[in-house]
Biopython code that builds the backbone (N, CA, C, O; Angstrom):
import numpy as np
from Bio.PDB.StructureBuilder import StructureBuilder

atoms = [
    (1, "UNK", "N", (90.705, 10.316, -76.046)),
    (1, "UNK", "CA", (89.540, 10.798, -75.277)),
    (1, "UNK", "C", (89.506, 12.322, -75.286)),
    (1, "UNK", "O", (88.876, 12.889, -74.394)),
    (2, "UNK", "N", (90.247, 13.153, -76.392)),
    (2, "UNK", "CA", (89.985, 14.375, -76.388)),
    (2, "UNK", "C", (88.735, 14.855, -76.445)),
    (2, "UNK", "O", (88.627, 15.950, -75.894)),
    (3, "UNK", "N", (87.734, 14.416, -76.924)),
    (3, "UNK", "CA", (86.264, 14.929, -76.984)),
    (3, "UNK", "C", (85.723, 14.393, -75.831)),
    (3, "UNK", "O", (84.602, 14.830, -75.569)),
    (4, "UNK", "N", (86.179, 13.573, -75.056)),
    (4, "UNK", "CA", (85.704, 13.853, -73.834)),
    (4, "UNK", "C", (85.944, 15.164, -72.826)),
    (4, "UNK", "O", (85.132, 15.984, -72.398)),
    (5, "UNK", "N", (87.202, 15.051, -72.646)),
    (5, "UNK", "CA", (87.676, 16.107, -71.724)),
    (5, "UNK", "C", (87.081, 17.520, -72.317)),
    (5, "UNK", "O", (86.656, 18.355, -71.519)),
    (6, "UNK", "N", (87.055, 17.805, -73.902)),
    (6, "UNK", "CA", (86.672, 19.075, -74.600)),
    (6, "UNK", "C", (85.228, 19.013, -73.749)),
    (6, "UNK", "O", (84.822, 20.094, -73.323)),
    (7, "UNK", "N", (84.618, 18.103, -73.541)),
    (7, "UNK", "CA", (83.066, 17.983, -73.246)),
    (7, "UNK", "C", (83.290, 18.660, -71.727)),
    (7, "UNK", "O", (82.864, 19.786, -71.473)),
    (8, "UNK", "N", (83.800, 18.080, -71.034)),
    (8, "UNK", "CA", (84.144, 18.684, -69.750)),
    (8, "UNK", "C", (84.341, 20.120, -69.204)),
    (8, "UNK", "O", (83.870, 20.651, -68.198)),
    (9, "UNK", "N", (85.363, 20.702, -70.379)),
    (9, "UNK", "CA", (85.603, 21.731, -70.353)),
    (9, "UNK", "C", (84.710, 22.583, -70.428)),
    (9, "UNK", "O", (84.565, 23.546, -69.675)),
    (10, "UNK", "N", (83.801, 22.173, -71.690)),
    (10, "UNK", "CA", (82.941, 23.771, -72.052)),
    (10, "UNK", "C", (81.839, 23.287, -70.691)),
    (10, "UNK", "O", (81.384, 24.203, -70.006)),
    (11, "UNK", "N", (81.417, 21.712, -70.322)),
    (11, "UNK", "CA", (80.851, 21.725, -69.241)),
    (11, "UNK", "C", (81.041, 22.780, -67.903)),
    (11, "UNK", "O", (80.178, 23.322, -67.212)),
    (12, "UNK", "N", (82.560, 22.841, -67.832)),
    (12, "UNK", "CA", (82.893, 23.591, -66.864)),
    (12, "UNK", "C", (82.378, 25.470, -66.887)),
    (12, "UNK", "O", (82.271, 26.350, -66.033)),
    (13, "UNK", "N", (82.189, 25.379, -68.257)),
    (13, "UNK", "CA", (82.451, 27.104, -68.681)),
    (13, "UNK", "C", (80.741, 27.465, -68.151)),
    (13, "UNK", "O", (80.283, 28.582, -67.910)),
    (14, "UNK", "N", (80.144, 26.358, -68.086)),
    (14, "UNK", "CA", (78.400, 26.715, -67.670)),
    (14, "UNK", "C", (78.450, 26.769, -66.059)),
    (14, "UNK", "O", (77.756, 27.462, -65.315)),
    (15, "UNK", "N", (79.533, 25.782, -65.702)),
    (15, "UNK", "CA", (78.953, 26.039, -63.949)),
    (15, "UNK", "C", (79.478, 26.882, -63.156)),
    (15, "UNK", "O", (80.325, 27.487, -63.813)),
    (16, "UNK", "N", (79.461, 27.131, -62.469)),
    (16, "UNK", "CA", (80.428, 27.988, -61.372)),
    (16, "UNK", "C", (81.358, 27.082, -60.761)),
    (16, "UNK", "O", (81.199, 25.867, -60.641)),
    (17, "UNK", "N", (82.384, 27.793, -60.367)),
    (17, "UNK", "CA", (83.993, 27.229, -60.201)),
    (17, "UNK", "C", (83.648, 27.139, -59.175)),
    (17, "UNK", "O", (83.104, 26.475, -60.058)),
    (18, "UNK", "N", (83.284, 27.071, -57.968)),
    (18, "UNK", "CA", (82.695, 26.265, -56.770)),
    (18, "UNK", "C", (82.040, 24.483, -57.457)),
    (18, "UNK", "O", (82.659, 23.443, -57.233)),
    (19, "UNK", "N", (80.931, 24.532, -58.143)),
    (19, "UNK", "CA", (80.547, 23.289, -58.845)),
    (19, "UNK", "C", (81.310, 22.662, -59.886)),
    (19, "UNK", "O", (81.190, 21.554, -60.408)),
    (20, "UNK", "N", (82.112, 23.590, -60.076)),
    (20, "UNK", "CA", (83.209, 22.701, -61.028)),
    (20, "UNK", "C", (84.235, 21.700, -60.229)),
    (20, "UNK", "O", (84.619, 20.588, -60.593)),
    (21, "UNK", "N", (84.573, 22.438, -59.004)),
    (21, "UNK", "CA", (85.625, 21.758, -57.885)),
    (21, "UNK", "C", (84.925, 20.812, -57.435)),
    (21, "UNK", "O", (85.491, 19.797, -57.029)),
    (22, "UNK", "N", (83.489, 20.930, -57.403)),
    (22, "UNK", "CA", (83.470, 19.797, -56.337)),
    (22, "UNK", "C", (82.996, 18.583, -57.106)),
    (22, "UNK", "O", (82.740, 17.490, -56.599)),
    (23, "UNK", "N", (82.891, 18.966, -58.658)),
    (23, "UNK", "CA", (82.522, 17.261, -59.493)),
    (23, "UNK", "C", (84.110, 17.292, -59.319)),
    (23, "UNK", "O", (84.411, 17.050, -58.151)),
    (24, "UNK", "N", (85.204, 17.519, -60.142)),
    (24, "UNK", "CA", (86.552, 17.265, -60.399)),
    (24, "UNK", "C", (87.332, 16.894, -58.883)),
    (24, "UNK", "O", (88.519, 16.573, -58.929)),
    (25, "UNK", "N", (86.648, 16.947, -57.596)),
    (25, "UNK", "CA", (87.333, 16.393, -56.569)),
    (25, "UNK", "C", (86.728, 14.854, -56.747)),
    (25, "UNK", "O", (87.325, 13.983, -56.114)),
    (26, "UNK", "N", (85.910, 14.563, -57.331)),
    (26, "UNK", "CA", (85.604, 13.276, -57.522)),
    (26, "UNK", "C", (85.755, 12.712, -58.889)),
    (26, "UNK", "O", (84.824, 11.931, -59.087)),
    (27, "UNK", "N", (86.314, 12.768, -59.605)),
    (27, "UNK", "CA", (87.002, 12.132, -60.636)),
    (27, "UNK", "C", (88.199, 11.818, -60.618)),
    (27, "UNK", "O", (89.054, 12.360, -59.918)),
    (28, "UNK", "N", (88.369, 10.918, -61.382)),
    (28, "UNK", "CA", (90.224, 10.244, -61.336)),
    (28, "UNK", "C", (91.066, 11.202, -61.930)),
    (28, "UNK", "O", (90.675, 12.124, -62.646)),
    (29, "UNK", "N", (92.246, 10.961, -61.612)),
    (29, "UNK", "CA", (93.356, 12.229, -62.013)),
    (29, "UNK", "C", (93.453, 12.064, -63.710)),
    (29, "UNK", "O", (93.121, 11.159, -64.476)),
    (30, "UNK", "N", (93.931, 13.089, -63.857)),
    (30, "UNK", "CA", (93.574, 12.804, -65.667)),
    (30, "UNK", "C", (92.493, 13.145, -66.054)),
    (30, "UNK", "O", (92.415, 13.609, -67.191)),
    (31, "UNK", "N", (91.429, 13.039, -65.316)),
    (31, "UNK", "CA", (90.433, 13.564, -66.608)),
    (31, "UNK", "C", (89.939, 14.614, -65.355)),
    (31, "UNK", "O", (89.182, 15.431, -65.880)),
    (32, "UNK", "N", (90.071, 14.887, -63.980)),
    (32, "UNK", "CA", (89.474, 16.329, -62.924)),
    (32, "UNK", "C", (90.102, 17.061, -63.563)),
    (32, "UNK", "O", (89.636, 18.169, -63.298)),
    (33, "UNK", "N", (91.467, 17.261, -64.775)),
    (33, "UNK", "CA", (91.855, 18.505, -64.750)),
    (33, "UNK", "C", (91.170, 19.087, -65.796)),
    (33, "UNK", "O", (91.382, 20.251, -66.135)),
    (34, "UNK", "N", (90.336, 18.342, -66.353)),
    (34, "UNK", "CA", (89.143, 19.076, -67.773)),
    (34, "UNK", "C", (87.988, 19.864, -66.957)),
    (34, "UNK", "O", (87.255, 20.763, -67.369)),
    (35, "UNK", "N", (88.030, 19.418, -66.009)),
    (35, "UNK", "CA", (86.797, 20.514, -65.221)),
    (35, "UNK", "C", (87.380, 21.678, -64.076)),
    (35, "UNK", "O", (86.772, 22.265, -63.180)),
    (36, "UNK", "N", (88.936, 21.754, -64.535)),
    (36, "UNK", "CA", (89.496, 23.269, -63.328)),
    (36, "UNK", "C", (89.027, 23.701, -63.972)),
    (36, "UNK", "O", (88.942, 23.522, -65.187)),
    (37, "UNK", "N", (88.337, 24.807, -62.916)),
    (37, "UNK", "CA", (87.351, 26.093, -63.639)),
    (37, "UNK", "C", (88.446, 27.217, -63.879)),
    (37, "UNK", "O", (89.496, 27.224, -63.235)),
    (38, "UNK", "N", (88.071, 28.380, -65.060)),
    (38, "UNK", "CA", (88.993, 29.401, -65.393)),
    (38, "UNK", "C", (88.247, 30.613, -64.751)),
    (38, "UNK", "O", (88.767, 31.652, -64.344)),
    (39, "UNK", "N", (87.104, 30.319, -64.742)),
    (39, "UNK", "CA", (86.561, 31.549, -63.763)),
    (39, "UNK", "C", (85.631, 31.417, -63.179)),
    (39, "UNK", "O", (84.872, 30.547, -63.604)),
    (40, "UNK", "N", (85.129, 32.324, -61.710)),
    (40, "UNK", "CA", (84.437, 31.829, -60.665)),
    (40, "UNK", "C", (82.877, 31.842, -61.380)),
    (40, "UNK", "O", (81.999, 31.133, -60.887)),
    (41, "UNK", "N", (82.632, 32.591, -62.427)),
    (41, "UNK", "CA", (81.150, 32.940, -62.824)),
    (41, "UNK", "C", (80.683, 31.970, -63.856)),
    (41, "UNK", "O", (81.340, 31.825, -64.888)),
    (42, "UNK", "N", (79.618, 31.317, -63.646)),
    (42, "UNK", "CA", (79.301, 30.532, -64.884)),
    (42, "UNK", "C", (78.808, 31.500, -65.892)),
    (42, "UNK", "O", (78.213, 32.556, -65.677)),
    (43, "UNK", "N", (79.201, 30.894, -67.199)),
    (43, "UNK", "CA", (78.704, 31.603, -68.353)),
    (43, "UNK", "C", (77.318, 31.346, -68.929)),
    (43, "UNK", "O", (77.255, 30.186, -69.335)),
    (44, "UNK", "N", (76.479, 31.848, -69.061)),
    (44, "UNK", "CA", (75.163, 31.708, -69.670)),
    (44, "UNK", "C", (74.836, 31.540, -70.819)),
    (44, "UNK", "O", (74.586, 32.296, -71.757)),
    (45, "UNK", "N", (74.868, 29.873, -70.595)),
    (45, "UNK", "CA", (74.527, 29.696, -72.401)),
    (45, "UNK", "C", (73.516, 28.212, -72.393)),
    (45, "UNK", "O", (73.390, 27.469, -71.420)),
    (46, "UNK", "N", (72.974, 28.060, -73.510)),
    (46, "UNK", "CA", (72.207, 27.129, -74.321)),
    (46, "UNK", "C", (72.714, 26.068, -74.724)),
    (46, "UNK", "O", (73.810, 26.146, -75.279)),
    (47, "UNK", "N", (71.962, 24.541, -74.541)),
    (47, "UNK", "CA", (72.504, 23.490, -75.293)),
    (47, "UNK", "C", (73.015, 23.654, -76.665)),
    (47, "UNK", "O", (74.005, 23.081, -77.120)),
    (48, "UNK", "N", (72.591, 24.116, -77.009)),
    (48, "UNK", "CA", (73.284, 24.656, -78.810)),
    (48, "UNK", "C", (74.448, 25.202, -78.358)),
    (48, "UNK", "O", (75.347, 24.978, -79.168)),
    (49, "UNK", "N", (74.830, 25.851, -77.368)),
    (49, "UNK", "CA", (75.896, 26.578, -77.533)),
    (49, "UNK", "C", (76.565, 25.422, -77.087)),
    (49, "UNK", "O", (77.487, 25.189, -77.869)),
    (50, "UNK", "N", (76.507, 24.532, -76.111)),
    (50, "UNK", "CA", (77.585, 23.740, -76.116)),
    (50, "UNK", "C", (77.801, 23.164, -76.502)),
    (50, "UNK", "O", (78.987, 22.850, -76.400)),
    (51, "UNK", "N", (76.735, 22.204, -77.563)),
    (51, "UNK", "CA", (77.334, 21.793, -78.375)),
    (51, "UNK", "C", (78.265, 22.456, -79.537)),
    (51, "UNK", "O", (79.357, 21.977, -79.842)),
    (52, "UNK", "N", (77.881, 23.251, -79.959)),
    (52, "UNK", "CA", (78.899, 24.267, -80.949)),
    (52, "UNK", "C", (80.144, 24.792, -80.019)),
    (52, "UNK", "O", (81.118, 25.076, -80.716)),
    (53, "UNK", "N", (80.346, 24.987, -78.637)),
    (53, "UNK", "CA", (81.407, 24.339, -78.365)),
    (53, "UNK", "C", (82.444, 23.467, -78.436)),
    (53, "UNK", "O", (83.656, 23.578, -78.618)),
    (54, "UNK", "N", (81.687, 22.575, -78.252)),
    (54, "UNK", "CA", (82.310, 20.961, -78.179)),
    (54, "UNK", "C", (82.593, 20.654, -79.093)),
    (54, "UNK", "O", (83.592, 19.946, -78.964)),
    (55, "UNK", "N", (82.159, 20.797, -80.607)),
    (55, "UNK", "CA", (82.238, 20.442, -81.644)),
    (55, "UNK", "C", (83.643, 21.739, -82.421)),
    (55, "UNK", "O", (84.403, 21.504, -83.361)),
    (56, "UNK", "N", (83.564, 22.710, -81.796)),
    (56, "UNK", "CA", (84.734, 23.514, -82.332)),
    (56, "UNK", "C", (86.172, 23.212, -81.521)),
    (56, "UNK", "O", (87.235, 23.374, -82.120)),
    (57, "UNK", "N", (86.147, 22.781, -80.178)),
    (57, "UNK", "CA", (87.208, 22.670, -79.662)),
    (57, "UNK", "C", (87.582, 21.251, -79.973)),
    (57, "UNK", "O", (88.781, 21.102, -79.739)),
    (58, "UNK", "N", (87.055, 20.222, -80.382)),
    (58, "UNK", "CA", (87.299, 18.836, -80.798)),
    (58, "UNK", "C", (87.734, 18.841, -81.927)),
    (58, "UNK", "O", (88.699, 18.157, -82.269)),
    (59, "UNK", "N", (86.968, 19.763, -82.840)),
    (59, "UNK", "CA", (87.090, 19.706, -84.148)),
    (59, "UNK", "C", (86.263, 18.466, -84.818)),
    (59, "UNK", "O", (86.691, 17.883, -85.814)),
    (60, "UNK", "N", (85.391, 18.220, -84.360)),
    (60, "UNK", "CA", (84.322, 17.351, -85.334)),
    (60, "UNK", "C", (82.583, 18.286, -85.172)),
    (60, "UNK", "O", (82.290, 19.240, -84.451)),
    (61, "UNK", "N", (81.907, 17.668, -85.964)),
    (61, "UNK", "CA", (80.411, 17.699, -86.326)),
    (61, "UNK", "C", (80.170, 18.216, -85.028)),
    (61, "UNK", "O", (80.853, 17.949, -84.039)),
    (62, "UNK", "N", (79.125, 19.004, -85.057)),
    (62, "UNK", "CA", (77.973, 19.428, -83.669)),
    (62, "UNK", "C", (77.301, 17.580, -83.526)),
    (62, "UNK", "O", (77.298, 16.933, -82.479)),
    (63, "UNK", "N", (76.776, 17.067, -84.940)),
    (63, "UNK", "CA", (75.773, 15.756, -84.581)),
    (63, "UNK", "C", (77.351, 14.844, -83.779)),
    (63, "UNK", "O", (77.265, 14.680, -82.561)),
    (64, "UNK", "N", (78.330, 14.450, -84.301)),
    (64, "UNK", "CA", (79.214, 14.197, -83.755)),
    (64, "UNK", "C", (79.591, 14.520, -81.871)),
    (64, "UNK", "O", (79.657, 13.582, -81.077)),
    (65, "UNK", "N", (79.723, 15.462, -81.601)),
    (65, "UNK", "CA", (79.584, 16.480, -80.678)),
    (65, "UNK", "C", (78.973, 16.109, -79.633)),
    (65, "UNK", "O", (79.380, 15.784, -78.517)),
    (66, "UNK", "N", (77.500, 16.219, -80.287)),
    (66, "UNK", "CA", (76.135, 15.798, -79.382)),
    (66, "UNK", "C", (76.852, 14.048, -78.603)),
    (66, "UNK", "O", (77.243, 13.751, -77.474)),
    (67, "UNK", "N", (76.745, 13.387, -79.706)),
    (67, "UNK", "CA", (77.116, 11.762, -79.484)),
    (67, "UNK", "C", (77.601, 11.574, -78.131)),
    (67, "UNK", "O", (77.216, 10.828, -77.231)),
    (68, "UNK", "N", (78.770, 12.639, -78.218)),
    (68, "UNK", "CA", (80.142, 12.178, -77.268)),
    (68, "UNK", "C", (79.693, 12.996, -75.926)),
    (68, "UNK", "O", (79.973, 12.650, -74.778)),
    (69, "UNK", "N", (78.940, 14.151, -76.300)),
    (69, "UNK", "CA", (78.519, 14.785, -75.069)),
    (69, "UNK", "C", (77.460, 14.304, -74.371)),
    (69, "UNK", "O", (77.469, 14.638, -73.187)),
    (70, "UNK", "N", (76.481, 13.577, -74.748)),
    (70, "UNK", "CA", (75.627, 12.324, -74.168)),
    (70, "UNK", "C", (76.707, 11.073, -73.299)),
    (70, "UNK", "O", (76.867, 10.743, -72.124)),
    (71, "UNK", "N", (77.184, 10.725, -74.401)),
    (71, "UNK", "CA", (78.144, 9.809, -73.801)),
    (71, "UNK", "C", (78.808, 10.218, -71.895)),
    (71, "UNK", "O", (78.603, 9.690, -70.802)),
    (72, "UNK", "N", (79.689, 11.485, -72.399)),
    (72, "UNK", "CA", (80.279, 11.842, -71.069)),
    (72, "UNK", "C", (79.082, 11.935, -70.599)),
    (72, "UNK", "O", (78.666, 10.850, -70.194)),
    (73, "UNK", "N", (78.145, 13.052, -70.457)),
    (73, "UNK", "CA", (76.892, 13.101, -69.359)),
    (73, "UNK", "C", (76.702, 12.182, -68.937)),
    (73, "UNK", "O", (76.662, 12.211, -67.707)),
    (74, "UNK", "N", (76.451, 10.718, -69.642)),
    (74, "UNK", "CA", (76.102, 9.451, -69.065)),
    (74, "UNK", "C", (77.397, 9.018, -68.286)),
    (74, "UNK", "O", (77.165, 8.539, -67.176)),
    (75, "UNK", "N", (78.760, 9.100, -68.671)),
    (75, "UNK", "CA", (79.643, 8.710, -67.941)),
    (75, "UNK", "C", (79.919, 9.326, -66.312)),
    (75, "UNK", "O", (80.077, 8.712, -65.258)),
    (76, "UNK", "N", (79.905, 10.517, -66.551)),
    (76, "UNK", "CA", (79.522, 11.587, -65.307)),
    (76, "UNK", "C", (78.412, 11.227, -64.555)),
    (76, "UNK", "O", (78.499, 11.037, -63.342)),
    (77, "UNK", "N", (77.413, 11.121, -65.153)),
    (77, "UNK", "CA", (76.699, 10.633, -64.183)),
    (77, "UNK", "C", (76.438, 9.185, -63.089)),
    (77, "UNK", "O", (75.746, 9.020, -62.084)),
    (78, "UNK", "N", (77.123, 8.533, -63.663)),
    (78, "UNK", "CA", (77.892, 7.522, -63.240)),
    (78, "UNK", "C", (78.996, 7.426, -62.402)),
    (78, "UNK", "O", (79.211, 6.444, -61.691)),
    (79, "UNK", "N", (79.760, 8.491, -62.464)),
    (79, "UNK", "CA", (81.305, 8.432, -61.831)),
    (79, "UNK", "C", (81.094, 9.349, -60.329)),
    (79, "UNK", "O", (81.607, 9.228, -59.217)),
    (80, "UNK", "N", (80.098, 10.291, -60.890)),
    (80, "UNK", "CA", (79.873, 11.283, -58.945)),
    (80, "UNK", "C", (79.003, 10.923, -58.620)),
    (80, "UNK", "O", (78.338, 10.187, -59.349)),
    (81, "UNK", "N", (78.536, 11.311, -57.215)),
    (81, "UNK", "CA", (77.454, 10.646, -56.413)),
    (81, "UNK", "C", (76.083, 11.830, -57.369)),
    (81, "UNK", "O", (76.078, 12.767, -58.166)),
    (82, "UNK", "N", (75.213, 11.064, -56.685)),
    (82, "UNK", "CA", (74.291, 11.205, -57.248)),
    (82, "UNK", "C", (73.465, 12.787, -57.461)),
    (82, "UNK", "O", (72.788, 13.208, -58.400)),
    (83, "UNK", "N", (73.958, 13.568, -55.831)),
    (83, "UNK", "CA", (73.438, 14.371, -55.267)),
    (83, "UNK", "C", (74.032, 15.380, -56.052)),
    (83, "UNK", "O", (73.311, 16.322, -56.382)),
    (84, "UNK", "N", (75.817, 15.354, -56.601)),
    (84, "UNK", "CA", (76.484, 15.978, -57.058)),
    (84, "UNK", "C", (76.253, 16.306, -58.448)),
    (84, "UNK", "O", (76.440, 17.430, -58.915)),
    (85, "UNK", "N", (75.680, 14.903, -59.360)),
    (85, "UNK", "CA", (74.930, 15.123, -60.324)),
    (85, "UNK", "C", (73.685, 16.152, -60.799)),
    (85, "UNK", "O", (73.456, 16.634, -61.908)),
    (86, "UNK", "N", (72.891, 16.313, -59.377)),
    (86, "UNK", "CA", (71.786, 16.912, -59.519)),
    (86, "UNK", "C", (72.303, 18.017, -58.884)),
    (86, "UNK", "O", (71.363, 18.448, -58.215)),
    (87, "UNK", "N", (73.420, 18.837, -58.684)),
    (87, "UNK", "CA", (73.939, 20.025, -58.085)),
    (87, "UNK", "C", (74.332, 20.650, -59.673)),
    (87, "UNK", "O", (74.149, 21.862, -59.781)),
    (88, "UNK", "N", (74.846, 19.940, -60.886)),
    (88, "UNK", "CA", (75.901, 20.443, -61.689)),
    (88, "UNK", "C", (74.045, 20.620, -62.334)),
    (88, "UNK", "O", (73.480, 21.692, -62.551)),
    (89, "UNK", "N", (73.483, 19.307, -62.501)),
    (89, "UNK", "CA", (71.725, 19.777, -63.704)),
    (89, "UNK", "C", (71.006, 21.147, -63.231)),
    (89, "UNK", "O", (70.395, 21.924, -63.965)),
    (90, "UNK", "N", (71.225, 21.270, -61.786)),
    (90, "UNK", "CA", (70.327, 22.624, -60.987)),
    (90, "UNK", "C", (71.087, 23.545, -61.641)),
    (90, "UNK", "O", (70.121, 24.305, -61.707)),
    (91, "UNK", "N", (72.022, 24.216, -62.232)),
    (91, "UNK", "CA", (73.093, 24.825, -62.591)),
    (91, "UNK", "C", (72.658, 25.075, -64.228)),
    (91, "UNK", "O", (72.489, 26.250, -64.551)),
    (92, "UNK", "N", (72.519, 24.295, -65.004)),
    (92, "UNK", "CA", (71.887, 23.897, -66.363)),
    (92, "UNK", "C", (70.562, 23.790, -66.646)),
    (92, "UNK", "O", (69.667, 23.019, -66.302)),
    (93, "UNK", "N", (70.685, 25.214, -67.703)),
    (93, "UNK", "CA", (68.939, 25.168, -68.267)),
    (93, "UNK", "C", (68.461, 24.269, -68.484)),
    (93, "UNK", "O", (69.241, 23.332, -68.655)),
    (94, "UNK", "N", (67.277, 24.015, -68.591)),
    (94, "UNK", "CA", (66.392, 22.762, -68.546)),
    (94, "UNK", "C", (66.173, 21.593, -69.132)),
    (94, "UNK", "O", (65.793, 20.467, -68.812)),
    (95, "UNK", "N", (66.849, 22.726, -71.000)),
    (95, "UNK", "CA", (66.863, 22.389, -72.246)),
    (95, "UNK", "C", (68.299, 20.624, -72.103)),
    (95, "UNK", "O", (68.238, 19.609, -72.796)),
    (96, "UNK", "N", (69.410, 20.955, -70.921)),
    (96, "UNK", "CA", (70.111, 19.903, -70.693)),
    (96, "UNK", "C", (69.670, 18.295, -70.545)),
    (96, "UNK", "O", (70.093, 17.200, -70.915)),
    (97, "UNK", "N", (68.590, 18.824, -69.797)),
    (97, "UNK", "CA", (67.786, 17.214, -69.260)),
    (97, "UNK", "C", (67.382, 16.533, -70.710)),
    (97, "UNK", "O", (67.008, 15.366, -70.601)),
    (98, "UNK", "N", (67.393, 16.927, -71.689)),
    (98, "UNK", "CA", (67.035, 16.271, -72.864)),
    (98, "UNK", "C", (68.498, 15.607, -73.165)),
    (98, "UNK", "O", (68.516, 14.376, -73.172)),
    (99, "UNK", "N", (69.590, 16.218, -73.386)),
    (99, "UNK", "CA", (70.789, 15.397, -73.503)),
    (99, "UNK", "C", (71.201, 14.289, -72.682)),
    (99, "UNK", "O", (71.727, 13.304, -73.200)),
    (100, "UNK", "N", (70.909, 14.414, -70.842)),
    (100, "UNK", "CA", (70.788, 13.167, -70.447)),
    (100, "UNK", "C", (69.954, 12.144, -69.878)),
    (100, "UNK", "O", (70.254, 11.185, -69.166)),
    (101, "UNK", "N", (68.491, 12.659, -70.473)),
    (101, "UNK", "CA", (67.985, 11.344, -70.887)),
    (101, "UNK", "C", (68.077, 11.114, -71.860)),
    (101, "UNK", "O", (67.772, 9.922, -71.886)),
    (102, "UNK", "N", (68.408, 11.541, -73.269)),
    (102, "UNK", "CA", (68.865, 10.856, -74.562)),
    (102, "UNK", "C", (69.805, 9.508, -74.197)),
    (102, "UNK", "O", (69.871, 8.330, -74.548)),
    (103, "UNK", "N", (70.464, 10.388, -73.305)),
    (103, "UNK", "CA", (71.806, 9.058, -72.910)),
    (103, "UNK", "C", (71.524, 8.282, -72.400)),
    (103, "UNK", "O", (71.898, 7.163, -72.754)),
    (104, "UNK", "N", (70.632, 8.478, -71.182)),
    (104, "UNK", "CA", (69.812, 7.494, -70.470)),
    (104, "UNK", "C", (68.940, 6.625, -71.199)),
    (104, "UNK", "O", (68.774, 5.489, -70.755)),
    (105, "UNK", "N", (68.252, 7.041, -72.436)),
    (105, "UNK", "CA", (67.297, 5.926, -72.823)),
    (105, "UNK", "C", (67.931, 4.870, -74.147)),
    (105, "UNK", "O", (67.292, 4.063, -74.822)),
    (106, "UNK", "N", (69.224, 5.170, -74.209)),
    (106, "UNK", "CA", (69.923, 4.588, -75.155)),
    (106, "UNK", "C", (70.907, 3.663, -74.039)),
    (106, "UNK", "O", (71.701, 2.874, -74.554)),
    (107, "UNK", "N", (70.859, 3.753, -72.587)),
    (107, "UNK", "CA", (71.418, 2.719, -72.284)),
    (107, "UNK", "C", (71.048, 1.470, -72.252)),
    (107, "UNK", "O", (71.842, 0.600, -71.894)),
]
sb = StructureBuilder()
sb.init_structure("model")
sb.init_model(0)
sb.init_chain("A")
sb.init_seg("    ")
for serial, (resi, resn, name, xyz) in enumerate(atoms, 1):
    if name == "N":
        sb.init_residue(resn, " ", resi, " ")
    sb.init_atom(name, np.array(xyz, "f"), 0.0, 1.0, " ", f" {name:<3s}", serial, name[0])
structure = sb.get_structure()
C-alpha cells in the first residue's frame, strides 16, 4: 500500500498541519502516520502537481498515480466523517472535486 500512504503524504503537503491532524486523528494506526504534517503552512499547488507528486514518490506513471489517488480519495472519504471530508476539499482548489467524483462515479 505504498502508493497509498505516498497519496496521503503529498495530500498532507496541500493542507495545513492543523487539517492534517485532525483527518489522521481519525484513521487507523498505520496509515495516520502518512498524513503527520512536516509543516504548519499548506503548500500551494495544482492537481497536476499532485499527481506528479504521487507518481514520483511511488515511482509509477502520473495515469497510474491518478488511479490510486482516486482510489484513496474515495477511501478517505469513506473512513472520516463527513464534515471532515469537506474541511480537507475547502482546503483544495476546485480543480480536486474532479478527482473525487471521478472516484465517485466509478463506484
Amino acid at each position: 500500500m505504498r502508493e497509498g500512504s505516498v497519496t496521503l503524504s503529498a495530500l498532507t503537503d496541500r493542507l495545513t498541519g492543523g487539517e492534517a491532524d485532525d483527518v489522521a486523528s481519525q484513521l487507523p494506526k498505520g496509515i495516520k502516520e502518512a498524513m503527520l504534517p512536516t509543516t504548519p503552512e499548506a503548500e500551494p499547488f495544482g492537481l497536476s502537481e499532485f499527481i506528479e507528486r504521487v507518481a514520483r514518490r511511488a515511482g509509477v506513471t502520473p495515469e497510474q498515480a491518478e488511479v490510486g489517488a482516486r482510489a484513496v480519495m474515495t477511501t478517505l472519504r469513506e473512513a472520516i466523517t463527513e464534515g471532515e471530508f469537506k474541511d480537507i476539499m475547502a482546503q483544495l482548489p476546485e480543480e480536486f472535486e474532479l478527482l473525487v467524483q471521478s472516484a465517485s462515479s466509478r463506484a
